[in-house]
DRENDO-1510 file (C-alpha; in Angstrom, 1 decimal, always signed):
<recs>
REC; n; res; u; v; w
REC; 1; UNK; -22.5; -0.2; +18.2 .
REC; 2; UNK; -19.4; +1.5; +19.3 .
REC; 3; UNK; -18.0; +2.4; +22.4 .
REC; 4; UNK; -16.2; +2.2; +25.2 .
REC; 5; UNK; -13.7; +1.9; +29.5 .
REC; 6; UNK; -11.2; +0.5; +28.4 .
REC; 7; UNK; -9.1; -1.8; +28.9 .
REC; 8; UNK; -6.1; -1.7; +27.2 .
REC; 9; UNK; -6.4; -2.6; +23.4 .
REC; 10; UNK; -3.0; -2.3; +20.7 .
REC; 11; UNK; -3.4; +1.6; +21.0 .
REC; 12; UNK; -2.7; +1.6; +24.8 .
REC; 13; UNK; +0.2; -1.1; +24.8 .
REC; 14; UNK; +1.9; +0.9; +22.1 .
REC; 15; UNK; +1.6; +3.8; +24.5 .
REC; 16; UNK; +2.7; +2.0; +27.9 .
REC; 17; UNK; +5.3; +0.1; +25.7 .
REC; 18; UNK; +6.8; +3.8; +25.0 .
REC; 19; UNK; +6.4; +5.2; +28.7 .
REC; 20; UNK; +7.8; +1.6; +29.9 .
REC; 21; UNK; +11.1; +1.7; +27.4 .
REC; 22; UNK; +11.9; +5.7; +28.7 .
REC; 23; UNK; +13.2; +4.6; +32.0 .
REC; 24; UNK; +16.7; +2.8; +31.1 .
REC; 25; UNK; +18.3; +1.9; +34.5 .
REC; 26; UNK; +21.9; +3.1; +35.3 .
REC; 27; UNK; +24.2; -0.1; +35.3 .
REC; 28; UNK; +26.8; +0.4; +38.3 .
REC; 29; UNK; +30.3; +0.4; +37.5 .
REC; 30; UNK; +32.9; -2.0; +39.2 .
REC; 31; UNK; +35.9; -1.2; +40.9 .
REC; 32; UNK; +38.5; -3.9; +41.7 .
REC; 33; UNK; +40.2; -3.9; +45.4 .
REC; 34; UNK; +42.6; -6.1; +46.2 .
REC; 35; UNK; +40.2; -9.5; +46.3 .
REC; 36; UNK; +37.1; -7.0; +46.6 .
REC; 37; UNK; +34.6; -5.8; +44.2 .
REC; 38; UNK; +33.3; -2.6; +45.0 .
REC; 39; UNK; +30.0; -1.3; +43.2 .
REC; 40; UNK; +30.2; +2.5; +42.8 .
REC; 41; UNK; +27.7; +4.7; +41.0 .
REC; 42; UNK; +28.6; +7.1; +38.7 .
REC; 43; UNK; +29.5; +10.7; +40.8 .
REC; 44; UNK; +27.1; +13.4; +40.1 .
REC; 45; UNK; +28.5; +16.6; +38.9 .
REC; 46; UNK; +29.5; +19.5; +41.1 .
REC; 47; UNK; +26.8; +22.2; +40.8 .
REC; 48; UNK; +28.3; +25.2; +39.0 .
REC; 49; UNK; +27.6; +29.0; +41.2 .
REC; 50; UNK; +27.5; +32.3; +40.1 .
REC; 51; UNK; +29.0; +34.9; +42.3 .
REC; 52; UNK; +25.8; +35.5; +43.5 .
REC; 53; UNK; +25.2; +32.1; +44.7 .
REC; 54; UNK; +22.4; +31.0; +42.1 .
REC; 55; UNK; +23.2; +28.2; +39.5 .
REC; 56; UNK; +24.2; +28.6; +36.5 .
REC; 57; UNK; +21.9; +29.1; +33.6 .
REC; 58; UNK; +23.0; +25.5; +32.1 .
REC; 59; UNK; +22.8; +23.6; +35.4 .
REC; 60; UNK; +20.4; +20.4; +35.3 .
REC; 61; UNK; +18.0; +21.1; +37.3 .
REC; 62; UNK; +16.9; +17.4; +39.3 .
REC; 63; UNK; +13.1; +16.5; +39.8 .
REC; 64; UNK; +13.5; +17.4; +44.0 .
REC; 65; UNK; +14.8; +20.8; +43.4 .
REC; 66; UNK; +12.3; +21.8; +41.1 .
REC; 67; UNK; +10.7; +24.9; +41.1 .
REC; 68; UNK; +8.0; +24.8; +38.9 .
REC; 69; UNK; +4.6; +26.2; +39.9 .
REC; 70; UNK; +1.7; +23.5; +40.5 .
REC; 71; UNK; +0.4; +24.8; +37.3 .
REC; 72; UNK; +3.5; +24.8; +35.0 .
REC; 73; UNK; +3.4; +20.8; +36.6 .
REC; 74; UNK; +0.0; +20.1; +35.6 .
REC; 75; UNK; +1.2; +20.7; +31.4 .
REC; 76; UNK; +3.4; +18.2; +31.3 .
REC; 77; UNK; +2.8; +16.3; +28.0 .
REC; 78; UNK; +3.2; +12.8; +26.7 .
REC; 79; UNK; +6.7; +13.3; +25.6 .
REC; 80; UNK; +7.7; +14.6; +29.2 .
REC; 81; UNK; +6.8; +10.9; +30.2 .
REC; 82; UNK; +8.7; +9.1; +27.4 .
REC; 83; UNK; +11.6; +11.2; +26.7 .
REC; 84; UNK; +14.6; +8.9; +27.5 .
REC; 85; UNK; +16.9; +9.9; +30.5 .
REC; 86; UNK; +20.7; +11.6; +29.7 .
REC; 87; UNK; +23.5; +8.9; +30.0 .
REC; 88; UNK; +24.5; +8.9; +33.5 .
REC; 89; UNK; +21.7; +9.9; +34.9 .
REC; 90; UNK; +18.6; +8.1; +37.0 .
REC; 91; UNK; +15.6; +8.6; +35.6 .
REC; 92; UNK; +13.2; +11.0; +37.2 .
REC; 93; UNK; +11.2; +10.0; +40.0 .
REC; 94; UNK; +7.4; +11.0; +38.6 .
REC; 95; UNK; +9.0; +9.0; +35.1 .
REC; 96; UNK; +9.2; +5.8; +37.2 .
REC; 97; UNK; +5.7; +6.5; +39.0 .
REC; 98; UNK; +4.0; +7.3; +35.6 .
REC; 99; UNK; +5.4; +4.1; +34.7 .
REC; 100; UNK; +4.5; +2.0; +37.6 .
REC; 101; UNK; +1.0; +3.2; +37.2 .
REC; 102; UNK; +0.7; +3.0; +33.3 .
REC; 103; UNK; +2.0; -1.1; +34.3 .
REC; 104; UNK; -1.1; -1.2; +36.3 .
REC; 105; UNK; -3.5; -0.3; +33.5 .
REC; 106; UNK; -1.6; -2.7; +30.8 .
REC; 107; UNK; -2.2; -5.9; +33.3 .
REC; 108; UNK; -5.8; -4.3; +33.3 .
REC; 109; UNK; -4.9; -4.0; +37.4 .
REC; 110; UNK; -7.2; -0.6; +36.6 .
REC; 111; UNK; -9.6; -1.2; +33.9 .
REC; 112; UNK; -11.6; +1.6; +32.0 .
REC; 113; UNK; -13.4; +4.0; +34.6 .
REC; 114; UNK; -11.5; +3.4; +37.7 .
REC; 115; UNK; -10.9; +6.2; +39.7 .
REC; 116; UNK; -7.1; +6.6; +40.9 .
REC; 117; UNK; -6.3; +7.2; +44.2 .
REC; 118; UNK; -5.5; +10.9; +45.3 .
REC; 119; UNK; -2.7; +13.0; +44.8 .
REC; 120; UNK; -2.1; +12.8; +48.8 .
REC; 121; UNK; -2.5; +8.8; +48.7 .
REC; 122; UNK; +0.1; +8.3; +45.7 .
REC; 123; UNK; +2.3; +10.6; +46.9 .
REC; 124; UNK; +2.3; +8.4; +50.7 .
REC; 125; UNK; +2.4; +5.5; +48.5 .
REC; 126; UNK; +5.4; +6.7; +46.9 .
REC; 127; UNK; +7.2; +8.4; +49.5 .
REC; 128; UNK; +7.5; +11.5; +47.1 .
REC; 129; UNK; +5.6; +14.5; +46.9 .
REC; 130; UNK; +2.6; +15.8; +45.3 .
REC; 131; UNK; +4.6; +17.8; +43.0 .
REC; 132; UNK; +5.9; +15.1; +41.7 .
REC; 133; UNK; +2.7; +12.8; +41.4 .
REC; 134; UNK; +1.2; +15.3; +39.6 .
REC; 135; UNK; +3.7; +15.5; +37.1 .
REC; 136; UNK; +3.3; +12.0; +37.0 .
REC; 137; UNK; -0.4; +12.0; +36.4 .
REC; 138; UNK; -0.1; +14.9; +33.8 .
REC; 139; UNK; +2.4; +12.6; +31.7 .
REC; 140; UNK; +0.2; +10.0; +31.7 .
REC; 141; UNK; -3.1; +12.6; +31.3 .
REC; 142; UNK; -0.9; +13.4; +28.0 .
REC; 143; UNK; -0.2; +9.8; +26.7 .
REC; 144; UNK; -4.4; +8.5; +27.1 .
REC; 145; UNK; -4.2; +6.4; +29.3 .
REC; 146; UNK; -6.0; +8.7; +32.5 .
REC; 147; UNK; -8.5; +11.4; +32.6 .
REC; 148; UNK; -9.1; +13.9; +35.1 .
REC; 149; UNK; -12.7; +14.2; +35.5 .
REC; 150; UNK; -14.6; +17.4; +38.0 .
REC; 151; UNK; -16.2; +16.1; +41.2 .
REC; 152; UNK; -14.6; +12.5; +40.1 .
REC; 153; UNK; -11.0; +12.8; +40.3 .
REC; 154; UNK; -8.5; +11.2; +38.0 .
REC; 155; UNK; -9.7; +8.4; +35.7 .
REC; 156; UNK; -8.6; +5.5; +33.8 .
REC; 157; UNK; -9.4; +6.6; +30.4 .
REC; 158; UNK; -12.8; +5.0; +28.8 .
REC; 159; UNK; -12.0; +2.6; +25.2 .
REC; 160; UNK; -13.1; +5.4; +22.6 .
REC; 161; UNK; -14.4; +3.8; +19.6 .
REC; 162; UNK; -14.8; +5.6; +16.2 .
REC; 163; UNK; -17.4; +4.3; +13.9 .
REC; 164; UNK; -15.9; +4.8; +9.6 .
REC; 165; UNK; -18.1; +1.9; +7.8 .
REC; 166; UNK; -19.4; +2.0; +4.3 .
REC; 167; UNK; -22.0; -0.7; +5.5 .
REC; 168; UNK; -23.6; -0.8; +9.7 .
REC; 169; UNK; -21.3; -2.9; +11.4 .
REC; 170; UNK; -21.8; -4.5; +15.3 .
REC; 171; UNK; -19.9; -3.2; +18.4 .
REC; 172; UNK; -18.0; -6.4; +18.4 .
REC; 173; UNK; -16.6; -5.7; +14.6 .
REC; 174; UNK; -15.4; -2.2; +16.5 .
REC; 175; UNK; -14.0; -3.5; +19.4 .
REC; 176; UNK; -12.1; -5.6; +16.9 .
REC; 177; UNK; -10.9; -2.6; +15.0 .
REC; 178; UNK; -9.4; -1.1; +18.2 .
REC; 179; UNK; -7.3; -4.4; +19.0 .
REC; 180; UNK; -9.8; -5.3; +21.5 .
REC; 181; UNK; -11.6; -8.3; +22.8 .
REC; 182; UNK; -15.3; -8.6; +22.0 .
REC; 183; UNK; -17.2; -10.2; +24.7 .
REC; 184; UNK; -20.9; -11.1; +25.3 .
REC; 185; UNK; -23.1; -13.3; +27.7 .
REC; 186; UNK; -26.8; -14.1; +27.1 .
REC; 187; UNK; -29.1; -13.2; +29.7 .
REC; 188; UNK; -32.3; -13.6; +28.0 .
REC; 189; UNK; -33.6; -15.4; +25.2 .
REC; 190; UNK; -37.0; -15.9; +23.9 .
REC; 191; UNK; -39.7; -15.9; +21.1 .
REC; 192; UNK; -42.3; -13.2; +21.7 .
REC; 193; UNK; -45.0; -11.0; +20.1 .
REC; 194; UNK; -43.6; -7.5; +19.9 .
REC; 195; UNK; -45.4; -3.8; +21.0 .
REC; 196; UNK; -47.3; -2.0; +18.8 .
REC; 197; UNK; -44.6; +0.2; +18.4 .
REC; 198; UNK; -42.1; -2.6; +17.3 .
REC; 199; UNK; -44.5; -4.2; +15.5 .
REC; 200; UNK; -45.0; -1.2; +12.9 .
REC; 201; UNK; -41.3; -0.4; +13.3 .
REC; 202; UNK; -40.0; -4.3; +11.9 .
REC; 203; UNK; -43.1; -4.8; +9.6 .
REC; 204; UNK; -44.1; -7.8; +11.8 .
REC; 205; UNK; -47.7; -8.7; +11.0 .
REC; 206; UNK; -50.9; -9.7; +13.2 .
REC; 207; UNK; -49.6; -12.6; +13.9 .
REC; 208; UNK; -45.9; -12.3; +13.3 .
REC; 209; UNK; -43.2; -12.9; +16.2 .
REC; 210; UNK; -39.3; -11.4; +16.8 .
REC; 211; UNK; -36.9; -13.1; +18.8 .
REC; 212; UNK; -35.6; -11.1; +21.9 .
REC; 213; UNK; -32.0; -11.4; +22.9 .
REC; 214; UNK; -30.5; -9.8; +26.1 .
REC; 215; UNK; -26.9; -9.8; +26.5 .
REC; 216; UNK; -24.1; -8.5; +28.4 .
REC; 217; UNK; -21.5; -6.5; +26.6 .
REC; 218; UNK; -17.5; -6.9; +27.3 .
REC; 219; UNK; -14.3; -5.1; +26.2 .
REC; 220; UNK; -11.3; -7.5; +26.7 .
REC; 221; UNK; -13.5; -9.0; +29.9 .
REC; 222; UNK; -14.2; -5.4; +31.2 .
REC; 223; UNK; -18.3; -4.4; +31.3 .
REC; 224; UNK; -19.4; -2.1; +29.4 .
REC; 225; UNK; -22.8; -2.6; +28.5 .
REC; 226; UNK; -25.8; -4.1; +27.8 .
REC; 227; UNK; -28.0; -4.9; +24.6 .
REC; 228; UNK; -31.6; -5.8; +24.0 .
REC; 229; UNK; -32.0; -7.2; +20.2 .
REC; 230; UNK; -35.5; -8.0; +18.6 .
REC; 231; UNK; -34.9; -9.7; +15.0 .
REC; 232; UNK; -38.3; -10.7; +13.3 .
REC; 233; UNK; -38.3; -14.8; +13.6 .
REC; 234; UNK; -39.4; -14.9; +10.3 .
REC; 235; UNK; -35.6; -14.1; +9.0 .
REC; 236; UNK; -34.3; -16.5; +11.5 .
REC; 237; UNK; -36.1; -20.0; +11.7 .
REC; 238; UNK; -34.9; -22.0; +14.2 .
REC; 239; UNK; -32.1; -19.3; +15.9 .
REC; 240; UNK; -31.0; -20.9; +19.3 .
REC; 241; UNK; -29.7; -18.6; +22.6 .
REC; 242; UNK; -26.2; -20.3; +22.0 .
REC; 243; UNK; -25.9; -18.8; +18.7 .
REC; 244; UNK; -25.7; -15.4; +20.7 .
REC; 245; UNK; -23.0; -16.4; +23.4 .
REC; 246; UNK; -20.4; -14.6; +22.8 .
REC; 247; UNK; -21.0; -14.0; +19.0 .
REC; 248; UNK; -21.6; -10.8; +17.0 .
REC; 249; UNK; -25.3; -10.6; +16.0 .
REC; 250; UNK; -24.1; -9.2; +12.6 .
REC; 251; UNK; -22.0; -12.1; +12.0 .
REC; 252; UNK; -24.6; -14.8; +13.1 .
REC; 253; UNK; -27.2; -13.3; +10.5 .
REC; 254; UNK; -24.7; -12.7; +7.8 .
REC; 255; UNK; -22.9; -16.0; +8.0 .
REC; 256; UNK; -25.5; -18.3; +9.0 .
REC; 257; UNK; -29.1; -16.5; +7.6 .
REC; 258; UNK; -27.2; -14.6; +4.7 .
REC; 259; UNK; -28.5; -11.4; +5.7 .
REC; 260; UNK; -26.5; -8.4; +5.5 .
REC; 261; UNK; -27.8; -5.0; +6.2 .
REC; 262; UNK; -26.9; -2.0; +3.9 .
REC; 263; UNK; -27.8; +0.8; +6.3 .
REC; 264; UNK; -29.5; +1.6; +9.6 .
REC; 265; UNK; -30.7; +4.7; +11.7 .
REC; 266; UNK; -28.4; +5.6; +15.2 .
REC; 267; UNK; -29.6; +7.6; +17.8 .
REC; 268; UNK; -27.5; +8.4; +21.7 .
REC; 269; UNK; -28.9; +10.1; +24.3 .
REC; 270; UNK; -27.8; +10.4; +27.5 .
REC; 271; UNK; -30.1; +9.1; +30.5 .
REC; 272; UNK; -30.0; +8.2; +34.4 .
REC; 273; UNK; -30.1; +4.2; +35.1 .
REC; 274; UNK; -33.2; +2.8; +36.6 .
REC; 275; UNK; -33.1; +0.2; +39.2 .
REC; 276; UNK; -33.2; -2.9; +36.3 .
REC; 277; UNK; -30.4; -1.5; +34.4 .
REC; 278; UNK; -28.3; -0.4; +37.3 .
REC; 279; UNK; -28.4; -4.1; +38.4 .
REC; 280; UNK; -27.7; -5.8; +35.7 .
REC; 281; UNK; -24.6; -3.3; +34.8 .
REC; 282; UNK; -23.9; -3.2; +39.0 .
REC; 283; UNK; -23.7; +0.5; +39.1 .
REC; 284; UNK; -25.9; +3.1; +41.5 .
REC; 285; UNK; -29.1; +3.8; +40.0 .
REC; 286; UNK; -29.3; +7.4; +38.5 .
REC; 287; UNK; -25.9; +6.6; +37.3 .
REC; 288; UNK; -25.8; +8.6; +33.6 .
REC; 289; UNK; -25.8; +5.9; +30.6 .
REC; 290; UNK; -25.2; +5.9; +27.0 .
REC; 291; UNK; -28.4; +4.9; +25.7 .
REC; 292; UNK; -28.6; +4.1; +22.1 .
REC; 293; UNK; -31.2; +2.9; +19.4 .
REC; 294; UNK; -30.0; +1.5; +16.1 .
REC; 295; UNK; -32.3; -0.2; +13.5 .
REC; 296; UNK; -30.7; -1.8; +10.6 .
REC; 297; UNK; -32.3; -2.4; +7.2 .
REC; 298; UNK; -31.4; -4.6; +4.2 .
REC; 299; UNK; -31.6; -3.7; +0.6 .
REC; 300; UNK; -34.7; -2.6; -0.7 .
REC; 301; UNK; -35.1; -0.7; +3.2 .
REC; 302; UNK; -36.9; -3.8; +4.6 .
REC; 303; UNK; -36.0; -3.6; +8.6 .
REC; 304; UNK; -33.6; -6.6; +9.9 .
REC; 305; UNK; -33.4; -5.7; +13.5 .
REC; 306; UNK; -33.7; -3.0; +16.6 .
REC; 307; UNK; -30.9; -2.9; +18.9 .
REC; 308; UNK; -31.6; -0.8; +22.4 .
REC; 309; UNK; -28.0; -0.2; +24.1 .
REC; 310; UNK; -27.4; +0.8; +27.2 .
REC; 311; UNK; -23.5; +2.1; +28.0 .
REC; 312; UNK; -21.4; +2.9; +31.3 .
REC; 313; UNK; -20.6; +6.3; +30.6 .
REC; 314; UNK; -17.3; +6.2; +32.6 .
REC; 315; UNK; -16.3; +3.0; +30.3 .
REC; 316; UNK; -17.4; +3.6; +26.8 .
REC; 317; UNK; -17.5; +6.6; +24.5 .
REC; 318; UNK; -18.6; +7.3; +20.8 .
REC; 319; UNK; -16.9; +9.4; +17.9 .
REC; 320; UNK; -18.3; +9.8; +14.7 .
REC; 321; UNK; -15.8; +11.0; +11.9 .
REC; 322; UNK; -17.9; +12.9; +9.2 .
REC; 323; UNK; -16.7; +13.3; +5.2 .
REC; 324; UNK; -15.1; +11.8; +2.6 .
REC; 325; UNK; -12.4; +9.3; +4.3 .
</recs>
């Protein structure tokens, strides 16, 4: 499985360690009177006029007297956010707010999914304008780390996982790849006698039973999911529910059952959470889910296991890359 909200793995440090190192602080300058120190800052320079009264062409122009359209504000890109500030000058204002905020989602303050506040709300926060939160917001919309989503507002942005494996491999093995933490708590265990559906599906006989595991799914401790597994007992004699708790199911059959599938069958589709899923994921019912169905086979195409997933859309995406790596 592959997905997901968020929170920040090695990809989003790198790119909050680059906004965090743009803003250098100006160090103030001493000046010695008599038995006094006296801290000055460094003078700004006289603004240059034509004879018309407009600046000059080459005059820096600073963040308040900015006359760029609420449009031209709203392209800022990733590099307007990290592009270090000129010797003696302080960094611009929305630098230091995309900063602030990017802090926020490092310490996982705002995990995956969270909606921001408004433009109006940062900008009280602040004590700046809207002008310059939204340059602030577009830097960071540049850099990852937010989305701005219709009817939703502005977003933390969802962990976006990418699935490239010559063999199937579990969600925890991607969250892995992504530098983040897999996570899983077992809500149900037990031995049972599958459908008629699952039973034609696993080759389970007459009288043959699966094993059901129910878990929790987490991204560096942030929900994002849950799974329902059915493996036929007869691969796994005498499986316990601890052997699930916070363990990759293709790592528990691998390394202790010495099963390893060599391909499986993956289907998402997108559907509206009923009241049982909306619980146990503590969102609204009718909320839209990822929900996905994977099957996994071992060599010779005997099946191994059925996996049922069921993703917070807002937290957890999936990419496939297609042709030769």
């Amino acid at each position: 499985m592959v997905g997901l909200g968020w929170p920040p793995g090695k990809e989003v440090h790198s790119r909050v360690a680059a906004l965090h190192g743009a803003f250098t602080p100006i160090r103030p300058t001493g000046l010695a009177l008599g038995d006094r120190s006296v801290t000055t800052q460094p003078a700004p320079e006289p603004r240059r006029r034509t004879s018309s009264g407009r600046r000059a062409v080459d005059e820096p122009e600073s963040v308040a007297d900015s006359t760029a359209s609420p449009a031209e504000a709203g392209t800022a890109s990733a590099s307007d956010v990290s592009t270090t500030p000129s010797a003696g000058r302080r960094p611009a204002r929305y630098r230091t707010i995309a900063a602030s905020i990017a802090e926020r989602i490092k310490a996982e303050e705002l995990p995956p999914g969270s909606v921001l506040p408004s433009e109006t709300e940062l900008a009280e926060s602040f004590g700046v304008t809207r002008m310059t939160v939204r340059q602030a917001l577009a830097g960071l919309a540049g850099a990852g780390l937010i989305e701005r989503r219709h009817g939703r507002g502005t977003i933390v942005a969802p962990i976006k996982l990418q699935r490239q494996s010559p063999l199937p491999i579990g969600l925890a093995e991607e969250l892995k790849a992504r530098g983040l933490t897999p996570g899983s708590h077992v809500l149900e265990f037990e031995e049972v006698a599958p459908s008629a559906e699952d039973r034609a599906l696993l080759w389970v006989g007459p009288r043959g039973t699966v094993f059901r595991v129910v878990r929790l799914r987490y991204a560096s401790d942030v929900l994002i999911g849950l799974q329902e597994s059915l493996i036929p007992a007869k691969y796994v004699p005498g499986i316990d529910k601890a052997a699930f708790e916070n363990e990759s199911l293709f790592r528990v059959l691998r390394e202790r059952h010495g099963l390893i599938p060599t391909q499986s069958d993956f289907e998402i589709a997108a559907v509206a959470a009923d009241r049982r899923i909306a619980k146990l994921l503590d969102i609204d019912v009718g909320t839209s889910v990822l929900r996905s169905t994977s099957v996994s086979y071992l060599e010779g195409g005997r099946p191994l296991e059925r996996t049922i997933g069921w993703f917070i859309g807002s937290r957890y995406s999936y990419r496939i890359r297609q042709g030769r790596p």
